[in-house]
N, CA and C atoms as an extended XYZ file, in Angstrom:
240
Properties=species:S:1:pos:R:3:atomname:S:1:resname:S:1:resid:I:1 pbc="F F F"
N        12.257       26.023       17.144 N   UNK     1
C        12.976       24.878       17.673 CA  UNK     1
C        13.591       24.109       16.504 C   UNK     1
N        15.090       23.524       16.266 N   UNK     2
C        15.787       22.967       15.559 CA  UNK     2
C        15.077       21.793       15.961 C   UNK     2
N        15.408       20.983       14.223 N   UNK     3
C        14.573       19.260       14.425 CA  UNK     3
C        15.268       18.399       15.697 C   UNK     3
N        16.761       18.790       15.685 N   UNK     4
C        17.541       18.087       16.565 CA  UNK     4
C        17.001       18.234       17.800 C   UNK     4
N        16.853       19.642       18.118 N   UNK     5
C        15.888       19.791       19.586 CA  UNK     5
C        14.562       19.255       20.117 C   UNK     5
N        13.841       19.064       18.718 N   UNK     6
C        12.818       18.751       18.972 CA  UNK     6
C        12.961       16.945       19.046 C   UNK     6
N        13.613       16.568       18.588 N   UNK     7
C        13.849       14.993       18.440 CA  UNK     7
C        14.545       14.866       20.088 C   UNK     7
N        15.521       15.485       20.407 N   UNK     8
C        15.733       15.207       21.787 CA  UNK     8
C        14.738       15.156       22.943 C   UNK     8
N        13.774       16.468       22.270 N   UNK     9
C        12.918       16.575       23.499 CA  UNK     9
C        11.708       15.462       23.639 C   UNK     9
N        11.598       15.058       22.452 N   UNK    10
C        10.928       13.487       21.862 CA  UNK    10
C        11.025       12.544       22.471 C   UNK    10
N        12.671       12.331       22.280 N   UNK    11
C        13.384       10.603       22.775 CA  UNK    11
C        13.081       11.242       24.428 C   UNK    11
N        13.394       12.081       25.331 N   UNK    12
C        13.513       12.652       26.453 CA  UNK    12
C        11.705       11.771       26.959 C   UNK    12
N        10.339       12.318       26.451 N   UNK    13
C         9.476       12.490       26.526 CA  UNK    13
C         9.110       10.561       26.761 C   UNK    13
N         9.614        9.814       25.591 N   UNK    14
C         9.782        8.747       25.069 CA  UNK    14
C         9.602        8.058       26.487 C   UNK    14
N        10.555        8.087       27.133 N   UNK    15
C        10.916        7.319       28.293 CA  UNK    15
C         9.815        7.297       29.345 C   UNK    15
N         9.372        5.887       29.530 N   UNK    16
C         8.292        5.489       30.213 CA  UNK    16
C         8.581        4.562       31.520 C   UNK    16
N         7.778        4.752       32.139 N   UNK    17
C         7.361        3.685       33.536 CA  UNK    17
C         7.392        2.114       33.364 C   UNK    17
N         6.675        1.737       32.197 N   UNK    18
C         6.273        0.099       31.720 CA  UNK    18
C         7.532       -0.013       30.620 C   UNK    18
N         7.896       -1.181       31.262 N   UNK    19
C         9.231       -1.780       30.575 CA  UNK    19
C         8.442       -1.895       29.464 C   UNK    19
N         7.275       -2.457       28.472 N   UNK    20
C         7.549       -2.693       27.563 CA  UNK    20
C         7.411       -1.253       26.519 C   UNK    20
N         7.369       -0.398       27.101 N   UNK    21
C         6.679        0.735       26.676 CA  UNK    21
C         8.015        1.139       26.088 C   UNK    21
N         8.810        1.075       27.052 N   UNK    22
C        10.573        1.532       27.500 CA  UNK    22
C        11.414        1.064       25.854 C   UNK    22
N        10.818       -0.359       26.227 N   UNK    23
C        11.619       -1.476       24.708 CA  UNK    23
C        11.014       -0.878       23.763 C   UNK    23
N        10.047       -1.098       23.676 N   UNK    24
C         9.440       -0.906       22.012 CA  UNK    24
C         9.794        0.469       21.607 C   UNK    24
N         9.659        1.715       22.708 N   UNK    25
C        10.232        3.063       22.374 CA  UNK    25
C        12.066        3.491       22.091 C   UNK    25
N        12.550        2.353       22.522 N   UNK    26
C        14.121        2.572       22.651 CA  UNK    26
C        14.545        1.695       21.350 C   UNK    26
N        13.541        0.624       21.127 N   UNK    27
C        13.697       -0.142       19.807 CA  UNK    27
C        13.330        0.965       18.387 C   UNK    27
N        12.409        1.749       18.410 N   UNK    28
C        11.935        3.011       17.443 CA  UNK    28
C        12.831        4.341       17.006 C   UNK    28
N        13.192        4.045       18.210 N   UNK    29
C        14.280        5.452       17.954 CA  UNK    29
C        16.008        4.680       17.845 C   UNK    29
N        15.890        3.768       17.776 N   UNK    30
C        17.251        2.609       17.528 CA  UNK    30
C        17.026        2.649       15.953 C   UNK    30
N        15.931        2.312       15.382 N   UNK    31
C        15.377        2.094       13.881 CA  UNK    31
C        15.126        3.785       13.144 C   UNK    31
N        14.444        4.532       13.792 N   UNK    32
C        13.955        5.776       12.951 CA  UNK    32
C        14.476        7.005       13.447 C   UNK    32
N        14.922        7.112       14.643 N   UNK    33
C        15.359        8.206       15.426 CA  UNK    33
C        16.578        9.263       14.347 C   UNK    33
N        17.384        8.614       13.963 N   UNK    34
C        17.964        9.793       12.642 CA  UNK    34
C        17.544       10.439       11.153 C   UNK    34
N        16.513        9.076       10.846 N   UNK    35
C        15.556        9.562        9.306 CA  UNK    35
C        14.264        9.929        9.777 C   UNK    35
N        13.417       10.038       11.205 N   UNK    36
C        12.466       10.903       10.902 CA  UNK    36
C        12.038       12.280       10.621 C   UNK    36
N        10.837       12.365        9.960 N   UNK    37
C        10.660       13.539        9.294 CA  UNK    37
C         9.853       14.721       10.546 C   UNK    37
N        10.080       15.386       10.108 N   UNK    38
C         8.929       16.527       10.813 CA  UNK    38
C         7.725       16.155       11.287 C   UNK    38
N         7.115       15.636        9.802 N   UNK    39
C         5.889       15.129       10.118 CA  UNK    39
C         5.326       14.224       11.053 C   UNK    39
N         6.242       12.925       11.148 N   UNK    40
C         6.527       11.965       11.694 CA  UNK    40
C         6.642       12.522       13.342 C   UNK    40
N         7.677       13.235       13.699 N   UNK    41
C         7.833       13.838       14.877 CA  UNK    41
C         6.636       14.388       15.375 C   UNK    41
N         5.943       15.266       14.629 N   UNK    42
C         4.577       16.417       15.238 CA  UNK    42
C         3.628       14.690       15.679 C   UNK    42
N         3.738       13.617       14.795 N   UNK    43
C         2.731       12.882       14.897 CA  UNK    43
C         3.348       11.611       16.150 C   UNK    43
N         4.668       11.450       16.797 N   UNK    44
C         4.589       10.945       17.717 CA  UNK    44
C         4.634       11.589       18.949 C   UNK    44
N         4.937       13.065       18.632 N   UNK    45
C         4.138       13.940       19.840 CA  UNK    45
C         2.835       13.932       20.651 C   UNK    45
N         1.790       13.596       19.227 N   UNK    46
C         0.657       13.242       19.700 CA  UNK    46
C         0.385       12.302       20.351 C   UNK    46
N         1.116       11.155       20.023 N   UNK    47
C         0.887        9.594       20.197 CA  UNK    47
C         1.360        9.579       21.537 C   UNK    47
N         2.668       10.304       21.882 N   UNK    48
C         3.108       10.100       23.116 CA  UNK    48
C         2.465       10.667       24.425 C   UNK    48
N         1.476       11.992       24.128 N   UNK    49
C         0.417       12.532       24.565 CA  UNK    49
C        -0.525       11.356       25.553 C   UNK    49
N        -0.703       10.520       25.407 N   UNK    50
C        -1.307        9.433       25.801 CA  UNK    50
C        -0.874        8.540       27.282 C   UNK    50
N        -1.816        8.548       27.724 N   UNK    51
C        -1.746        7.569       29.098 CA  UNK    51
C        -0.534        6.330       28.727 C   UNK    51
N         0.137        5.825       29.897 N   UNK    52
C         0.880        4.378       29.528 CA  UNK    52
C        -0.106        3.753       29.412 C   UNK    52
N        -0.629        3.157       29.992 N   UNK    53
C        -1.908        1.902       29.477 CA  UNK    53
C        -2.419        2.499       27.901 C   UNK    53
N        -3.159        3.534       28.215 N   UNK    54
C        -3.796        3.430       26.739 CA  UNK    54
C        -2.613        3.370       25.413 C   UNK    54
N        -1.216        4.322       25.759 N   UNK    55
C        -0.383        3.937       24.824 CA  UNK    55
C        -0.045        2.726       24.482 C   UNK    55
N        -0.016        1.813       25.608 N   UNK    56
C         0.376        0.266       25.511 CA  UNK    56
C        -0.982       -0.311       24.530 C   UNK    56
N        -1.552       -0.220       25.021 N   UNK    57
C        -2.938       -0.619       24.055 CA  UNK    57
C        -2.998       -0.794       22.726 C   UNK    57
N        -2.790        0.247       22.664 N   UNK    58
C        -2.552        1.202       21.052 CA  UNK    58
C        -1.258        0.393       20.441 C   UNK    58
N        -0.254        0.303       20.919 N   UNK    59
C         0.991       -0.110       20.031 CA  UNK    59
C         0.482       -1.837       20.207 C   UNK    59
N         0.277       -2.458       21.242 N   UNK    60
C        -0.041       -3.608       21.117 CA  UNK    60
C        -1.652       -3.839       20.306 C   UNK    60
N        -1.915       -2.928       19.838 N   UNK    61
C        -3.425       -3.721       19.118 CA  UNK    61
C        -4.313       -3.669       19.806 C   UNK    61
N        -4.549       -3.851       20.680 N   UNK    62
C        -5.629       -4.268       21.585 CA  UNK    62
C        -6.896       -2.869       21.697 C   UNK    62
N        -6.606       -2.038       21.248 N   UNK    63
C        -6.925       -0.648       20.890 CA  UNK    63
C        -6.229        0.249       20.110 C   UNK    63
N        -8.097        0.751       19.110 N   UNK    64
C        -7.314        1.537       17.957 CA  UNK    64
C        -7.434        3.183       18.403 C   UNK    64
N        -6.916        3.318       17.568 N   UNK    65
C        -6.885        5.260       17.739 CA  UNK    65
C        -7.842        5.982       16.670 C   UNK    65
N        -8.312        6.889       16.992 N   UNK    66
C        -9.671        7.243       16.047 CA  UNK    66
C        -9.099        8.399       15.448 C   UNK    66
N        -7.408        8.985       15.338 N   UNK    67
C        -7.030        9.566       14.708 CA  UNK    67
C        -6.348        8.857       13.521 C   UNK    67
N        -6.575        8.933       11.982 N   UNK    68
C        -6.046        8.679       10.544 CA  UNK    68
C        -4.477        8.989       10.619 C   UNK    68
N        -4.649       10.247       10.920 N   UNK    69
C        -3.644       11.130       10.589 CA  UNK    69
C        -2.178        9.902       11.648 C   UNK    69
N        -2.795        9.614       12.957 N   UNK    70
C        -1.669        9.192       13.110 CA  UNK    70
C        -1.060        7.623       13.349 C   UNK    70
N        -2.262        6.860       12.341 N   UNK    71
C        -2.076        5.498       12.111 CA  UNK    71
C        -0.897        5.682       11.425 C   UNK    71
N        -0.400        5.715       10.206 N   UNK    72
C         1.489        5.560        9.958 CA  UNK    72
C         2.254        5.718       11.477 C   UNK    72
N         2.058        6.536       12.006 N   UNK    73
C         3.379        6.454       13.146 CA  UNK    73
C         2.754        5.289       14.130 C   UNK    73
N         1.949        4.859       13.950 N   UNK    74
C         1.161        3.679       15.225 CA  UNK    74
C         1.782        2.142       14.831 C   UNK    74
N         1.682        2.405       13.497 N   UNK    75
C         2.174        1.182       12.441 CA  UNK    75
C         3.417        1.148       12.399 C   UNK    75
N         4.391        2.115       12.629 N   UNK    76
C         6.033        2.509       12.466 CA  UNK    76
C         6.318        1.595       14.153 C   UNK    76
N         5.597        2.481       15.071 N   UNK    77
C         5.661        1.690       16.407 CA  UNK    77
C         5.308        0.027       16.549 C   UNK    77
N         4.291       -0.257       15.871 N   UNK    78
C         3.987       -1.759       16.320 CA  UNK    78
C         4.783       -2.764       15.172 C   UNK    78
N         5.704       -2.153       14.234 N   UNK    79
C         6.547       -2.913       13.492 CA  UNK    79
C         7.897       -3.291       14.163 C   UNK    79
N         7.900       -2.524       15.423 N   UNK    80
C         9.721       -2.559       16.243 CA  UNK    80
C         8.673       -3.879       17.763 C   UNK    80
């Protein structure tokens, strides 16, 4: 899969039920959506993996994630 494909199928994935889920994800890919890396991508794959509530959680603070690996992209999200 080309990065471009995989970034489409990303932003595609991105799109949520909870408006704020909607903003903060349409605000991320407004900010990072042309300079992210590979890495970055495999790691909001994961992130996006996640329930709306618990994702909301997670970007708002209110709950942490017990994965390391994908605190940078959690921190990339709760900075937009």
């Amino acid at each position: 899969m080309t990065r471009a494909a995989l970034l489409n199928r990303l932003r595609w994935h991105s799109r949520r039920g909870l408006l704020e889920l909607d903003l903060v994800l349409e605000r991320f890919w407004l900010r990072h959506g042309e300079t992210m890396s590979l890495d970055q991508a495999a790691a909001l794959e994961q992130v996006l993996e996640l329930e709306e509530s618990d994702l909301w959680d997670v970007i708002s603070g209110r709950r942490n994630i017990d994965l390391p690996s994908l605190q940078p992209m959690i921190e990339l999200l709760r900075e937009v």
